[in-house]
N, C-alpha and C positions, 0 to 999 in steps of 0.2 A: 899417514892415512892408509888404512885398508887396500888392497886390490879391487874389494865389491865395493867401497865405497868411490872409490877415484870413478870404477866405471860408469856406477849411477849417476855421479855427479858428471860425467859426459854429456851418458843419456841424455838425462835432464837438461842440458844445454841442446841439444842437438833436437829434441822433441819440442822443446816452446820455440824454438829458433825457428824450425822448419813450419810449424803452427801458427805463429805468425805475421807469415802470409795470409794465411786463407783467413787468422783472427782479423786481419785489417779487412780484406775483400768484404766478410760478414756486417762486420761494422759498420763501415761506411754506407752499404747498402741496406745497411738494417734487417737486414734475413739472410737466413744461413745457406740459403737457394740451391742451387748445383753445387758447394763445395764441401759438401759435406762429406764425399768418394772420397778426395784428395787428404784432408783433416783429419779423419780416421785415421789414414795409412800413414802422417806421419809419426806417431811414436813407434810402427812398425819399422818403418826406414831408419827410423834412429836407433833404432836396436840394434838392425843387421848390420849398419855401419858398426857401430860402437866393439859387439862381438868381435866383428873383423879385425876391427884397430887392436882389440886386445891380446884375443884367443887366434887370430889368423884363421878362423874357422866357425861355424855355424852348430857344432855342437853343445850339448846341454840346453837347448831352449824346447824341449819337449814335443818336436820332430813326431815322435811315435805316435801311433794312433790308441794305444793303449785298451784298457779293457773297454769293452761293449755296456756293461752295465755305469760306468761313470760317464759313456756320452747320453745312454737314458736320461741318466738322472741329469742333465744340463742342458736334454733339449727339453723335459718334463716339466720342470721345478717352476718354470713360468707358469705353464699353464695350472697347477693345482691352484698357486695363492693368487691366479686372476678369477678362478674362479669361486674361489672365495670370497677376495676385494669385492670383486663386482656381483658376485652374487648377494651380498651383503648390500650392497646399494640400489642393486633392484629390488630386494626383499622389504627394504625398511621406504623404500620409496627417495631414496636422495639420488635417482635416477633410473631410468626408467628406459626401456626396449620401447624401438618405435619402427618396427620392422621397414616401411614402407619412407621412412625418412631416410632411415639408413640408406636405403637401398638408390633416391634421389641423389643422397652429397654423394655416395661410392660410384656411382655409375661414369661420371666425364674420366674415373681413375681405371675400373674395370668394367667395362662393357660389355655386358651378357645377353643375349636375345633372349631373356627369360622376362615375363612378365610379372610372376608370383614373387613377391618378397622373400619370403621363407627359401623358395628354391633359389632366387637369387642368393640368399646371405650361406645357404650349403657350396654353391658353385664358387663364390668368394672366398671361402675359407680356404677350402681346395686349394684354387691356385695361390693365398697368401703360403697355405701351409707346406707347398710344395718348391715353386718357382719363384715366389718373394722370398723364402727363406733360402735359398738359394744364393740366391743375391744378398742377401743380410750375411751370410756367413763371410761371402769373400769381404763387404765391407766391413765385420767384426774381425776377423783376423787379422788387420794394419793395427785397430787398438789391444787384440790377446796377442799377437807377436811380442805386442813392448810389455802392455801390462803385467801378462802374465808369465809370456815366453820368456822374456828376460827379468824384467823389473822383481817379482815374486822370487823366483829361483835367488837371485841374487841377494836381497835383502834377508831371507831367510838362511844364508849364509853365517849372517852376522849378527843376526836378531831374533828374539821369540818370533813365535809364531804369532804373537798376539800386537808386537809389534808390525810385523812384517805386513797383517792384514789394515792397521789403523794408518800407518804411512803409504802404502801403496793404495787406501781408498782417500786419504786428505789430495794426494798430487791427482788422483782420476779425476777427483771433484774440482781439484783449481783447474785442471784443464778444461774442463767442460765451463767453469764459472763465466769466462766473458761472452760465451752466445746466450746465458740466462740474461748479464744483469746489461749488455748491447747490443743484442740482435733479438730475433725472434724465436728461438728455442723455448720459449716458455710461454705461448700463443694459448692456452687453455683456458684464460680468463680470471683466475685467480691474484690478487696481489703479488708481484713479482717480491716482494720479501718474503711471504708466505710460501710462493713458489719454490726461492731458492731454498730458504730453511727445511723444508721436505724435503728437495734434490737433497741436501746436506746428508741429510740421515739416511737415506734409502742410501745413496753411492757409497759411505764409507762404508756403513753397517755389509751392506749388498757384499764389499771386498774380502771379508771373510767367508762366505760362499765360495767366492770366485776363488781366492788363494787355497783352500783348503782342497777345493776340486782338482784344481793345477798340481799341488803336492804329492797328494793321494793317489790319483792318476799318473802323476809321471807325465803327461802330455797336456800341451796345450788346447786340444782340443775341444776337451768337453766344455772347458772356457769360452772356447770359440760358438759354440753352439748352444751355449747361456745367452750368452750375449746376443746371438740372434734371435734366438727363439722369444729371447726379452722382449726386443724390441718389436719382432711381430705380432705378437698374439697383445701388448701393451698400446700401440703406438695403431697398428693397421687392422685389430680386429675387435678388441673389449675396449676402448675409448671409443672409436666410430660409432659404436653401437650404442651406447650409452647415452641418451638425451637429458638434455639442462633440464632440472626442477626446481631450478634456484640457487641451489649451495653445492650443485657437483662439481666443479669444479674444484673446490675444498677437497674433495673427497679423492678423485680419480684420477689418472694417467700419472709421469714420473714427478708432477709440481702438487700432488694432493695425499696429504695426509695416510689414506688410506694403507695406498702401497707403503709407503715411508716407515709405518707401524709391521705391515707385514714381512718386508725386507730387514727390518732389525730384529726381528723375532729369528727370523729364518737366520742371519747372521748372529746370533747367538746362539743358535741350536749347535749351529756349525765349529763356531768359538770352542763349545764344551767338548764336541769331537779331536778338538787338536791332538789330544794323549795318543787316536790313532796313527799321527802321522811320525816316520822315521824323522830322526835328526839327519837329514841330507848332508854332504856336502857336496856333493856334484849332480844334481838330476839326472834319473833313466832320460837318455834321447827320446 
């Protein structure tokens, strides 16, 4: 067996091993509650272990901050195709802006002395798009340390690029699989096979973005700030906003169709760029 293979296959032991835990705590309780901080970080910890055991050293996992324009485009790429997704679902009416709703369920989360909706959902954005995502980053970085710091670099080692992105989005997707199909990770309303069959498509597809970025870049980074900037502007600003007219849920956040369409387009776009990327064998730090 390979050297990248033996390692992954640590990894891999050492990521669902450490995971879990916190899969049991979710389960049993039915909701993914506070452990979510911890769940993240392990494929992180099992990387930096792993590296250690192998390499004696924390090199090639994409350390460097790398160029300026590939963390653009990673903290960006969210926001164009939410504002498509969902501009698309308010335009056709499969959901719909309910300023002063929003601004009811957000308020016990961020509490603003603002009265007017409108200035409220301005003042919200602000702080998601500054100080929540803040906090989204260090929580993204436990899963782009593993995903992409190590798991990408290594599999592309030893595999196309086209491999490297459909195996390393099949394992994001099992790992995430037991808080869809036993806890509450997929609370939006929609049929949970429905649900997960979206999740399906949107995470594998999505990992050809993600691996391509990580390549291209030479650093983990821009990975790191996909993945936050995902989860903010997905999760704590165009879902909140977005009220039921019946079928949204079909339609919106990571268990609705929508994205799932937009995220495989977008991981195909990315697919056809491969040509761009060097045959690695070691990643820039």
């Amino acid at each position: 067996m390979a050297t990248a293979h033996k390692k992954i296959l640590v990894y891999l032991v050492l990521t669902f091993a450490f995971s879990s835990i916190f899969y049991y705590r979710m389960i049993t309780a039915g909701a993914i509650g506070g452990y979510t901080f911890p769940l993240m970080w392990c494929p992180g910890v099992a990387a930096i272990l792993t590296q250690l055991l192998f390499q004696h050293n924390l090199r090639g996992m994409g350390w460097g901050i790398g160029k300026a324009k590939y963390l653009l485009v990673g903290y960006g790429l969210p926001l164009l195709y939410c504002l498509v997704v969902y501009g698309i679902v308010w335009l056709t009416g499969l959901g719909r802006v309910d300023l002063a709703e929003f601004m009811r369920q957000a308020a016990p989360r961020v509490d603003l002395p603002i009265q007017s909706p409108a200035l409220y959902l301005l003042g919200y954005v602000l702080i998601m798009t500054t100080v929540a995502l803040a906090i989204g980053c260090v929580q993204a970085l436990g899963e782009e340390i593993g995903w992409r710091g190590f798991l990408v670099p290594e599999l592309y080692k030893e595999h196309s690029f086209t491999q490297t992105g459909l195996i390393s989005g099949v394992i994001w997707m099992l790992w995430h699989s037991p808080l869809i199909l036993f806890a509450d990770y997929n609370n939006a309303g929609a049929p949970r096979w429905f649900g997960l069959l979206c999740f399906v498509v949107m995470v594998v597809m999505f990992s050809f973005t993600f691996a391509w970025l990580r390549l291209k870049a030479a650093s983990l980074w821009p990975a790191v700030l996909l993945h936050a900037s995902h989860n903010m502007f997905v999760q704590t600003i165009f879902t909140p906003l977005t009220s039921d007219t019946g079928y949204t849920a079909y339609v919106v956040d990571e268990f609705g169709i929508g994205l799932a369409i937009a995220l495989a387009l977008l991981g195909y776009l990315f697919w056809r760029k491969r040509g761009e990327l060097a045959l690695l064998v070691q990643p820039v730090e």
